[in-house]
C-alpha positions, -999 to +999 in steps of 0.1 A: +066+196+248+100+191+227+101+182+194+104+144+195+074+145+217+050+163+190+067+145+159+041+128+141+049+095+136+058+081+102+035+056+083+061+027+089+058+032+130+017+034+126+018+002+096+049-019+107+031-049+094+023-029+059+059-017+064+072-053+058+048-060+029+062-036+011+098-043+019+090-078+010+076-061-028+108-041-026+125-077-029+103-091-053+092-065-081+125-039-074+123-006-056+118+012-086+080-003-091+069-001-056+085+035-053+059+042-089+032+022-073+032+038-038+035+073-057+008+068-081-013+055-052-004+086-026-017+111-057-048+095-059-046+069-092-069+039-079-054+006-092-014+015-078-013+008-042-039+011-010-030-004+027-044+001+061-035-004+094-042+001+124-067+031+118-041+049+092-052+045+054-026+047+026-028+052-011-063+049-034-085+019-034-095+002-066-120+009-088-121-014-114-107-045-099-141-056-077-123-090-073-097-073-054-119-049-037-141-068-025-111-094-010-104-058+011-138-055+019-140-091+032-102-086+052-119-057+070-153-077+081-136-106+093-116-080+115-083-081+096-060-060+110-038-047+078-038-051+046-017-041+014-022-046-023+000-033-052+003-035-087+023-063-099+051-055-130+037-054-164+047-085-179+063-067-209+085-045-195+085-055-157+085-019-149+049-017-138+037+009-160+003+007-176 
C-alpha cells in the first residue's frame, strides 16, 4: 500500500460542506477568530465551535447554550447531513474572546 493510499484523509475532504462554512466565517468574522474558535473547540472548551459531517465530529458541543443545542439536536433528527456553529465576535472587541 503506498503512502497516499493509507493517508488519512483531512477533515475538509471528510466535511467539504463544513469546510465551506467555515471559509464562509473566515470571510465574515476574520481568520483570526475562526482560527481561536476552531482551537478552543478542538481542546475541548464547549461554547467555541462543534460540526459534523458525514460521520466525523469536530470540536465540543455546547453546554450552556440549550437554544443552540437543541437546534443541533433537531438538524440531526430531521436527518441533516452537516452542521456547523461558532462563536460569533464579541461585540466589544470583535476579536471573539470571552
Amino acid at each position: 500500500m503506498s503512502k497516499s493510499e493509507s493517508a488519512k484523509p483531512s477533515p475538509r475532504d471528510v466535511m467539504p460542506n463544513v469546510a465551506r462554512l467555515v471559509d464562509e466565517a473566515r470571510k465574515r468574522y476574520g481568520a483570526q477568530h475562526v482560527r481561536q474558535c476552531i482551537t478552543r473547540g478542538m481542546a475541548g472548551v464547549p461554547g467555541w465551535f462543534y460540526a459534523f459531517e458525514n460521520g466525523m465530529v469536530q470540536g465540543t458541543p455546547w453546554t450552556a447554550d440549550e437554544v443552540t443545542m437543541d437546534a443541533l439536536r433537531l438538524s440531526v433528527a430531521m436527518g441533516g447531513r452537516y452542521a456547523m456553529v461558532m462563536r460569533p465576535p464579541s461585540r466589544g472587541g470583535g476579536n471573539g474572546s470571552a
